[in-house]
C-alpha positions in Angstrom: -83.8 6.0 1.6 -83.6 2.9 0.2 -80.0 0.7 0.6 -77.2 1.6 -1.7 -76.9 -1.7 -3.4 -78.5 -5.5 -3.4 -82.2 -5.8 -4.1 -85.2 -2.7 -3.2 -86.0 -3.4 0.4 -89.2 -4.3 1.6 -91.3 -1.8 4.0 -91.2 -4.2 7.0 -87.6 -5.1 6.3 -86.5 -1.0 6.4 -89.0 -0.7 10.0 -86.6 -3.6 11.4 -83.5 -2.1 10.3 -81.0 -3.0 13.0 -80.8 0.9 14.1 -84.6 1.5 14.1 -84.7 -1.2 16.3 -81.8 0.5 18.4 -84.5 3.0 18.3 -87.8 1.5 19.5 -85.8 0.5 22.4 -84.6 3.9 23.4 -88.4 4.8 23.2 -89.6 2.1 25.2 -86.5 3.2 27.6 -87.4 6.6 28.3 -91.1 6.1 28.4 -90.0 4.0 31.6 -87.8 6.4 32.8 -89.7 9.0 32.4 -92.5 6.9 34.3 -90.6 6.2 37.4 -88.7 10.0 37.1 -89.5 11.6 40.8 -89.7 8.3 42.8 -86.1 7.0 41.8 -84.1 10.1 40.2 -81.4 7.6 40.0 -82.6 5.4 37.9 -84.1 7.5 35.5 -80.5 9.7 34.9 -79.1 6.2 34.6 -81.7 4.9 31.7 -81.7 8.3 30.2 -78.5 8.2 29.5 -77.9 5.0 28.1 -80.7 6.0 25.9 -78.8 9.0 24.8 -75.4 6.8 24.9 -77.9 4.6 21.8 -78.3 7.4 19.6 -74.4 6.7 18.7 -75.0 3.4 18.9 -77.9 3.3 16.1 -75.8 5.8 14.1 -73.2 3.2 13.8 -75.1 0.5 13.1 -77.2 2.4 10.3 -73.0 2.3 8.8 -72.0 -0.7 9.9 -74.8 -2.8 8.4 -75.2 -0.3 5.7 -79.0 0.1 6.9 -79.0 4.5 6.7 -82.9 5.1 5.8 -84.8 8.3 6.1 -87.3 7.1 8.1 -83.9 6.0 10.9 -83.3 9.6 10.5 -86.8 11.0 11.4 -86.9 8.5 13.9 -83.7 9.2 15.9 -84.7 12.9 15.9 -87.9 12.6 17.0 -86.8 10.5 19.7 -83.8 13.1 20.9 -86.0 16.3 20.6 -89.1 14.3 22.5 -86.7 13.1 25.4 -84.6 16.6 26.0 -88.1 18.2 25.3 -89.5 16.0 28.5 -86.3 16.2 30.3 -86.5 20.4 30.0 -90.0 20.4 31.3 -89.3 18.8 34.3 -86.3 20.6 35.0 -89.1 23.8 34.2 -91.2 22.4 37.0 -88.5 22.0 39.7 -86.5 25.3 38.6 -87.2 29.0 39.3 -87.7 30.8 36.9 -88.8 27.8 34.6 -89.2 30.1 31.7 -85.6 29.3 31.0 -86.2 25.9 30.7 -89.6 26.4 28.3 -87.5 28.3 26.1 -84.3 26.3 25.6 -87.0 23.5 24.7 -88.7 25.9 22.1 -85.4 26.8 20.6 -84.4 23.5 20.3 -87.8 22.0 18.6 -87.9 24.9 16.2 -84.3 25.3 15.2 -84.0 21.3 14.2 -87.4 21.3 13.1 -86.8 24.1 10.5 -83.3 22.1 9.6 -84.7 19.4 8.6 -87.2 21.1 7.0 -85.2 23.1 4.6 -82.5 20.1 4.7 -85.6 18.1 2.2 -86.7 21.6 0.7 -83.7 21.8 -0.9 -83.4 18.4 -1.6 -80.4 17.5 0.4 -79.7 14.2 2.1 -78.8 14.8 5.4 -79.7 17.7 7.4 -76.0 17.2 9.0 -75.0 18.6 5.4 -73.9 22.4 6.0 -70.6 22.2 3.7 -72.3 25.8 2.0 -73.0 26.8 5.3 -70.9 30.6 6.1 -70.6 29.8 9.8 -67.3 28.3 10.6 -69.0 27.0 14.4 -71.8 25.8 12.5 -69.4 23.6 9.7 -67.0 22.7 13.1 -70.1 21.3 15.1 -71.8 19.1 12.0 -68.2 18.4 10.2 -66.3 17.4 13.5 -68.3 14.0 15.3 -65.7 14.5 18.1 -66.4 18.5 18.5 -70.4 17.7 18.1 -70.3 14.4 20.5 -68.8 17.0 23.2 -71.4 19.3 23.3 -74.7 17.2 22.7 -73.1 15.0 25.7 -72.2 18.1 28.0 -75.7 19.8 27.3 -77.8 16.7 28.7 -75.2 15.5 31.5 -75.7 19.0 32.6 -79.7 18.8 32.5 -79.4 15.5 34.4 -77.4 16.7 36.6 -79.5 20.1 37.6 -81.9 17.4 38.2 -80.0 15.3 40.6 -79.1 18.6 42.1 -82.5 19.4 42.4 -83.8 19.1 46.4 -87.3 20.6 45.8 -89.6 22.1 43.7 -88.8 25.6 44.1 -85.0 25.8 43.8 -83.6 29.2 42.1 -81.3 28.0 39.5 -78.4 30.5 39.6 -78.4 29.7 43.3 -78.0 25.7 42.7 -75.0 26.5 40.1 -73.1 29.3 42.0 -73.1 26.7 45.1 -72.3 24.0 43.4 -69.9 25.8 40.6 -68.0 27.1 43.7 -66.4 24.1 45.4 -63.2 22.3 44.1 -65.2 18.8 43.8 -64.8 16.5 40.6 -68.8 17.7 40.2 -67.6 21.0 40.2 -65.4 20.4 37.0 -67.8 18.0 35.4 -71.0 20.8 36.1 -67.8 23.5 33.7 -66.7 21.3 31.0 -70.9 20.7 30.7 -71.9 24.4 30.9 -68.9 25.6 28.6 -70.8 22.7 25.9 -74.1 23.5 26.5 -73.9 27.2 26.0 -72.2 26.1 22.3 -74.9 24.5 21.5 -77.0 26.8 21.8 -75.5 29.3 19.8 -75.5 26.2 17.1 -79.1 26.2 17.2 -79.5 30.0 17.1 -77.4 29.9 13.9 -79.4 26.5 12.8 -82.6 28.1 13.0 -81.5 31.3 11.3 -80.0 29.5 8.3 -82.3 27.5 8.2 -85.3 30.3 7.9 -82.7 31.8 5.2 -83.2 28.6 3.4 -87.1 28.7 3.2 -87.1 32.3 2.9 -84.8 32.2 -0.1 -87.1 29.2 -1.7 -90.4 31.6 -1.8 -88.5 34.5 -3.0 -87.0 32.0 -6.0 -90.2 30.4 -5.9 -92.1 33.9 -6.6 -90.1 35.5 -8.7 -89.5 32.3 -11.4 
């Protein structure tokens, strides 16, 4: 998408786009902290998150500096469904069962995947456009930034911290969170308010990738019968 107004942008100009910028960085960021993950856990739920903490930041400067381009938008959801995606399968290989894990990354890949796929089908702009959409959690979670920021933050601070919870690679994962959900500790709370936002976003993605299967199912059937 080119810029609303001035003169047709160049290609190298759109790749160095203030917020596609942000985003190389936030790749080159998790590459290293995804390289130095098991030998300082620290570190890597400190540069993860600052990476995450960028994905607002490139949004507002894509505003700001009225730089918004498609290929920004590709490249910012690539780079969150590639970092949760690695972040789940490490979680999968330090959890029991890890088939948990494996499947909250396939429901996550597939449900944006098909979004943004139907989101250009249709010819929309965004795929953050479900105005039509007949799920009021579904309009609440794209049409509030506040109610959408709380559960995208409390669904990775609570995959960070099963992994700083982690002691070994074979801990059973209702055992770490019924210890750890049972004490009256400031983690305690935190581990809650992140649980209560994860498990809404999941049901956001459930509905996502349903509505969004409606969508290309509904453009063959149109598709066929014109």
């Amino acid at each position: 998408m080119a810029k609303k107004s001035g003169t047709k942008p160049s290609k190298l100009s759109v790749y160095l786009y203030i917020p596609n910028i942000v985003g190389y960085i936030r790749i080159l960021m998790n590459c290293f902290a995804f390289a130095i993950c098991f030998s300082n856990k620290r570190l890597f739920c400190i540069l993860y998150f600052i990476s995450f903490v960028c994905d607002g930041i490139d949004g507002w400067c894509a505003r700001k500096f009225d730089q918004v381009s498609t290929f920004g938008a590709v490249l910012d959801i690539v780079t969150d469904r590639i970092s949760t995606a690695s972040l789940l399968v490490m979680l999968s290989q330090v959890y029991r069962p890890g088939l948990v894990f494996v499947s909250l990354l396939a429901l996550d890949i597939a449900s944006h995947w098909l979004q943004m796929y139907s989101t250009f089908l249709i010819g929309k702009a965004s795929h953050k456009d479900v105005r039509d959409s007949t799920s009021w959690l579904f309009r609440a979670y794209y049409g509030n930034r506040m109610f959408m920021a709380y559960c995208c933050v409390a669904c990775e601070v609570l995959y960070i911290m099963l992994f700083l919870l982690a002691e070994n690679q074979t801990e059973k994962l209702m055992d770490v969170l019924v210890t750890s959900l049972k004490g009256c500790s400031l983690i305690t709370l935190l581990l809650g308010l992140s649980l209560l936002g994860w498990a809404i976003k999941q049901v956001v993605n459930i509905i996502q990738m349903k509505t969004a299967a409606d969508v290309c199912v509904l453009y063959d059937s149109n598709k066929k019968g014109g």
